[in-house]
PAKE-604795 format. One record per residue: residue number from 1; residue in one letter; z, y, x of N, C-alpha, C in turn. Coordinates in pm, 1 decimal, always signed. Example, Ala and Ser with C-alpha at 12.3 -4.5 7.8 and 13.67 -1.06 7.14 Angstrom:
[1,A,[+780.0,-569.0,+1319.0],[+780.0,-450.0,+1230.0],[+780.0,-330.0,+1320.0]]
[2,S,[+708.0,-225.0,+1285.0],[+714.0,-106.0,+1367.0],[+787.0,+3.0,+1290.0]]
//
This chain:
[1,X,[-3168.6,+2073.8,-2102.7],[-3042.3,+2057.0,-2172.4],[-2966.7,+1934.8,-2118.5]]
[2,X,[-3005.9,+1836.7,-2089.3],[-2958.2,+1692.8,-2058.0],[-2903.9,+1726.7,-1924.2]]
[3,X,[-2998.3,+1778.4,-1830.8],[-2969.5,+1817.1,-1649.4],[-2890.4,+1915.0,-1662.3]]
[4,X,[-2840.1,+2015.6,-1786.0],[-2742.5,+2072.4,-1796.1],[-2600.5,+1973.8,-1810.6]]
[5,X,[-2606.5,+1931.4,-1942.9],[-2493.6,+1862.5,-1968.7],[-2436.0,+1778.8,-1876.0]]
[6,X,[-2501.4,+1685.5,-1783.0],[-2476.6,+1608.2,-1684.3],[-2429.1,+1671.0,-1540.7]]
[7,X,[-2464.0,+1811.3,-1539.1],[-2392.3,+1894.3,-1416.9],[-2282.2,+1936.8,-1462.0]]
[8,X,[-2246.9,+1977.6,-1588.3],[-2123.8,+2020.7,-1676.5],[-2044.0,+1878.0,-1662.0]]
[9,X,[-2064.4,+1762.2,-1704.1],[-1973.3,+1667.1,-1727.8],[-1942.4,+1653.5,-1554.9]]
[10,X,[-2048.0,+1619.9,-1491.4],[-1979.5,+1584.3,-1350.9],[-1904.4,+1642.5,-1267.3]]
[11,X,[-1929.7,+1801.9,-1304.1],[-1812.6,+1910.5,-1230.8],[-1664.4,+1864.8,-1359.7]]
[12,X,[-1694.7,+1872.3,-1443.9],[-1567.5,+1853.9,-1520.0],[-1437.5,+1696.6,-1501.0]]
[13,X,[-1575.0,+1581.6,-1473.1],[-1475.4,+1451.3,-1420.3],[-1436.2,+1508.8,-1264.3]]
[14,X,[-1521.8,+1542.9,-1151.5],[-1482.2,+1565.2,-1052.8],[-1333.5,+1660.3,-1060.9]]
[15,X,[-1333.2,+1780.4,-1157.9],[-1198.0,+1863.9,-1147.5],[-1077.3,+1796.0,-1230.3]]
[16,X,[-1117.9,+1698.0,-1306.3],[-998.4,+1603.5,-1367.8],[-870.1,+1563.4,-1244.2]]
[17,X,[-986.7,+1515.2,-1114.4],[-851.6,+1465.7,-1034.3],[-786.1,+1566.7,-972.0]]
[18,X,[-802.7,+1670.0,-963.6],[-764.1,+1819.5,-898.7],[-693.3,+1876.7,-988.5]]
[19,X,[-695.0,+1879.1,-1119.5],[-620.9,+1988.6,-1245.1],[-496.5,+1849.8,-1283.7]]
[20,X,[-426.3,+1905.0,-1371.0],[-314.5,+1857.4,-1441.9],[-342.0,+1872.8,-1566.8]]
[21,X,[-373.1,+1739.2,-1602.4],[-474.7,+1703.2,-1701.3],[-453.2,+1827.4,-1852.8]]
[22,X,[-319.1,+1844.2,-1850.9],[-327.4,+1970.1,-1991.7],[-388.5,+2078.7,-1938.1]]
[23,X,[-416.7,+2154.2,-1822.6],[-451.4,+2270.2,-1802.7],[-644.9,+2225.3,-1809.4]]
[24,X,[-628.1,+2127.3,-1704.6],[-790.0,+2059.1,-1749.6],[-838.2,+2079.0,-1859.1]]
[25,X,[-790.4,+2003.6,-1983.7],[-769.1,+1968.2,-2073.5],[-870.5,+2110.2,-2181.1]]
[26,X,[-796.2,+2243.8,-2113.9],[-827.2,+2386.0,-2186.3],[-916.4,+2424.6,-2120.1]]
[27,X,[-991.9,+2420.4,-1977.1],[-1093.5,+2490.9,-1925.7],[-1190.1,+2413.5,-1921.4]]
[28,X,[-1191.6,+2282.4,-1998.8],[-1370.7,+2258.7,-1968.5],[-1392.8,+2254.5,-2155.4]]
[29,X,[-1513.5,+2210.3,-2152.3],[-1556.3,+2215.5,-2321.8],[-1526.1,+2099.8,-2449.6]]
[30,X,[-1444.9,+2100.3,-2497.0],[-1450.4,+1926.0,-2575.0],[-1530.4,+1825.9,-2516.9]]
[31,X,[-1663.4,+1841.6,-2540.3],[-1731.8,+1765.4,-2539.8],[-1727.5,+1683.3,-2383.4]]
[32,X,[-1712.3,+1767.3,-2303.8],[-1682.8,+1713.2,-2168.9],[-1555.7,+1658.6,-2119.4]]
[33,X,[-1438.8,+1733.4,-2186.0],[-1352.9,+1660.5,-2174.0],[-1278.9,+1555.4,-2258.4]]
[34,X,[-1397.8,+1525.4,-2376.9],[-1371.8,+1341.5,-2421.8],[-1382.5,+1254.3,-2321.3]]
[35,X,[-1540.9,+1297.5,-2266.2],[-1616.2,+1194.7,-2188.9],[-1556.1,+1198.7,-2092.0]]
[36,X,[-1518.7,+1278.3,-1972.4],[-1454.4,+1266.5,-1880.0],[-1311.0,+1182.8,-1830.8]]
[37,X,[-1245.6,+1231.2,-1962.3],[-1079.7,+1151.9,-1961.1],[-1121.6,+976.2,-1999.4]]
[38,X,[-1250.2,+985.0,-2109.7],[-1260.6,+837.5,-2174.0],[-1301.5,+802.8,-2052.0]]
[39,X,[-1415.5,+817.8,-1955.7],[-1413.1,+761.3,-1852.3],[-1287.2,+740.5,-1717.2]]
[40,X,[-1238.9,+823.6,-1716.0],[-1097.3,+833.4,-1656.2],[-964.9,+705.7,-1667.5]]
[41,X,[-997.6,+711.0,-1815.2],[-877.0,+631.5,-1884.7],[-886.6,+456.9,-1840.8]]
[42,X,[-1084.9,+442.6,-1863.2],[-1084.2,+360.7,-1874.9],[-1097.4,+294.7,-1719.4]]
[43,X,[-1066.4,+399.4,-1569.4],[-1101.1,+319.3,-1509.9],[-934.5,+256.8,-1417.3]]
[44,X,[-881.6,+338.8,-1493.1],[-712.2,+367.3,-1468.9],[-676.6,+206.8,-1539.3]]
[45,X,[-678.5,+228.3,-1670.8],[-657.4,+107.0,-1710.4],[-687.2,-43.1,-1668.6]]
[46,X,[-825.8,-42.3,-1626.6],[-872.9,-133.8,-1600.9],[-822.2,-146.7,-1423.7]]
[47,X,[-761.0,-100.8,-1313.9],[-680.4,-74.2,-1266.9],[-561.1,-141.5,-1225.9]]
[48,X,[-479.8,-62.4,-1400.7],[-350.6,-172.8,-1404.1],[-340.2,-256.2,-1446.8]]
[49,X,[-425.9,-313.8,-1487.1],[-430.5,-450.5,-1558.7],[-488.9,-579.2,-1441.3]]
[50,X,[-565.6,-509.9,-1319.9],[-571.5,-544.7,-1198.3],[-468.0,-638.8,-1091.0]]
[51,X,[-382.9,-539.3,-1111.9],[-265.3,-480.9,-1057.5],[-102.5,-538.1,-1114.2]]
[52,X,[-137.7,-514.8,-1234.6],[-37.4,-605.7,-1346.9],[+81.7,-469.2,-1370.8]]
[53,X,[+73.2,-400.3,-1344.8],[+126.2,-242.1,-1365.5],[+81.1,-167.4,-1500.8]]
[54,X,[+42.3,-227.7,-1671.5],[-19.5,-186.5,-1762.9],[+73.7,-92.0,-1817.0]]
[55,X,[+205.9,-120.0,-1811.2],[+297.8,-54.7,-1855.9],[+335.3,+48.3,-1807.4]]
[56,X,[+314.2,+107.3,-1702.1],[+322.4,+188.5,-1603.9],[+233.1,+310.8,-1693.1]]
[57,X,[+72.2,+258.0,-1680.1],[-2.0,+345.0,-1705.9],[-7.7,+370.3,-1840.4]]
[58,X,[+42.9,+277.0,-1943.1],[+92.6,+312.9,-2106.1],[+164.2,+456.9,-2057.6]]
[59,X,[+238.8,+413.4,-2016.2],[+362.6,+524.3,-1937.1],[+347.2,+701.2,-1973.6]]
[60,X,[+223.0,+635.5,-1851.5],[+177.7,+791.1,-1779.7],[+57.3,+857.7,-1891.8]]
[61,X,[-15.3,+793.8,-1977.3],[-107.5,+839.7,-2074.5],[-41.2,+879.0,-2170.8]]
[62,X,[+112.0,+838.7,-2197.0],[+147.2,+890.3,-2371.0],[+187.3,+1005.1,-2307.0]]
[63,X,[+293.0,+989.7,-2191.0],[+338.3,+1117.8,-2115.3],[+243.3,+1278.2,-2145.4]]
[64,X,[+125.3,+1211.3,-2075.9],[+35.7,+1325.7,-2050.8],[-39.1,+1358.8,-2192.3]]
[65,X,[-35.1,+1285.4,-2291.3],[-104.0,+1317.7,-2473.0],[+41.9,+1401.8,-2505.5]]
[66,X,[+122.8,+1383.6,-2525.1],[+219.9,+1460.3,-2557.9],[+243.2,+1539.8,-2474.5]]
[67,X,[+198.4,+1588.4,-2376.9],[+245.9,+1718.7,-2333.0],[+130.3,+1817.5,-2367.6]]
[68,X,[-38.0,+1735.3,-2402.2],[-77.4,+1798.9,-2456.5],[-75.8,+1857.9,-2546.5]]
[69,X,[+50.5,+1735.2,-2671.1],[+21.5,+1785.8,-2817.1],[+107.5,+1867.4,-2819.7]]
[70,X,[+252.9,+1925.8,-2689.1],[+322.3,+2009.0,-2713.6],[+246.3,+2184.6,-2676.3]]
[71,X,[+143.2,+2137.8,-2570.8],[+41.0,+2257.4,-2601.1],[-29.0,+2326.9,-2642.3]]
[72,X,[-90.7,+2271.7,-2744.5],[-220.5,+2297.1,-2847.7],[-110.9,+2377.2,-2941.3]]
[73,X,[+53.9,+2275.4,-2957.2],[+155.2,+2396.1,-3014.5],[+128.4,+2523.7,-3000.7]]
[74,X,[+126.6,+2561.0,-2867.9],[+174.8,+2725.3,-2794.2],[+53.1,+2754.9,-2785.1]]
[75,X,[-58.9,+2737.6,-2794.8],[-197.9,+2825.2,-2713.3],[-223.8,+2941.7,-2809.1]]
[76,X,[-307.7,+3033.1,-2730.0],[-367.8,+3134.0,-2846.0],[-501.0,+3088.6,-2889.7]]
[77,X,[-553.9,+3181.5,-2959.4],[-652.5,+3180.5,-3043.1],[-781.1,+3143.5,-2938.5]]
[78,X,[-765.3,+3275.4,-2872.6],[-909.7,+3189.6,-2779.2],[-902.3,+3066.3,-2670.0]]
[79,X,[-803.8,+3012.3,-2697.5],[-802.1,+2896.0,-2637.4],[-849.8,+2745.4,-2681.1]]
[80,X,[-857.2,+2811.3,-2842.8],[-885.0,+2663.7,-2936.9],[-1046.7,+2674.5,-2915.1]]
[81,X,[-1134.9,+2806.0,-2839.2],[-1265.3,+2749.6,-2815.5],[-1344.9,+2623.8,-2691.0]]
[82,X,[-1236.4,+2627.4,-2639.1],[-1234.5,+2518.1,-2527.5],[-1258.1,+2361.9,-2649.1]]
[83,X,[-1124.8,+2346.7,-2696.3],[-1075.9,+2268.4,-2803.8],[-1216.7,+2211.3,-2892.2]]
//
């Protein structure tokens, strides 16, 4: 179960940088895509704060939560099993 979950999460962070994070967002499983984005978020952030660009990436994270929350609007039914 564990050598499962850990091949699931790592294909799922690896396709984070390849997908657009709302479509991401619907094809992997909750559980993987907390962990994946929380790891994501936090390495982005830590990043611009590097960089001195924090505002930037405020920016680009509310951007991309609200386009999620305008999706979860429109999806169908079997989409909230991803969810």
């Amino acid at each position: 179960m564990r050598e499962s979950l850990q091949d699931v999460c790592q294909r799922g962070y690896q396709a984070y940088a390849m997908t657009a994070r709302v479509d991401w967002t619907l094809e992997w499983p909750g559980q993987i895509v907390l962990c994946a984005s929380q790891m994501y978020w936090t390495k982005e952030v830590e990043e611009s704060i590097h960089i001195g660009a924090l505002p930037a990436c405020e920016q680009k994270n509310t951007m991309q939560l609200q386009a999620i929350v305008n999706k979860v609007g429109c999806i169908c039914i079997g989409q909230f099993c991803s969810l």
